[in-house]
C-alpha positions as CSV (number, residue, x, y, z in Angstrom):
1,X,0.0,0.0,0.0
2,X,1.3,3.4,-0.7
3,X,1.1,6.2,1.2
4,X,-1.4,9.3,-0.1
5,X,0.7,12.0,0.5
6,X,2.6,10.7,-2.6
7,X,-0.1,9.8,-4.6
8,X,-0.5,13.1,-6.0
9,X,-4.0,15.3,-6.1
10,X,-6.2,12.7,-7.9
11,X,-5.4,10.1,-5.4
12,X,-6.4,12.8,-2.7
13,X,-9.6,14.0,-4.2
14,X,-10.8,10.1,-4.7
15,X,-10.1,9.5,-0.9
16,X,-12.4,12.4,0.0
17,X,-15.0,11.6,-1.7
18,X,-18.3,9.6,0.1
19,X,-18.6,6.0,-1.0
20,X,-21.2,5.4,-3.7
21,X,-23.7,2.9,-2.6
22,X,-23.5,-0.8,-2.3
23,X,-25.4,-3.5,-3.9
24,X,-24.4,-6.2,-1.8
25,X,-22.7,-6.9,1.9
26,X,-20.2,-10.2,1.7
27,X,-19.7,-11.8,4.7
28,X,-16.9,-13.8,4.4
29,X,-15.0,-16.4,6.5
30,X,-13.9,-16.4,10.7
31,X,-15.8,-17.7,13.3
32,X,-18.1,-14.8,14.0
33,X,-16.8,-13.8,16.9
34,X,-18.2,-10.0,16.1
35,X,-21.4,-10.9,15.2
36,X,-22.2,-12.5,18.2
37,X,-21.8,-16.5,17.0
38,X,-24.7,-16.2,14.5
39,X,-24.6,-17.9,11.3
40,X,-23.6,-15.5,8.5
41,X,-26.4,-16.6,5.8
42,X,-29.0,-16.2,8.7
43,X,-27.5,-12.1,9.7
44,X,-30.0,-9.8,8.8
45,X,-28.7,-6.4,7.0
């Protein structure tokens, strides 16, 4: 990974901006230990 100080100013603006929205949320291996032991296909989002 680089660092964005030495990116240049495109690099800069694209990190400032707000994330677009997202069509899907993958949850995706571990042992849910965050989510509180429940199954991942049953997590409601």
């Amino acid at each position: 990974m680089t660092d964005n100080a030495t990116a240049g100013p495109a690099a800069a603006r694209a990190a400032d901006a707000a994330p677009g929205p997202y069509d899907a949320v993958v949850l995706a291996g571990g042992a849910a230990r965050r989510l509180g032991g429940a199954d991942k296909p049953g997590v409601r989002v």
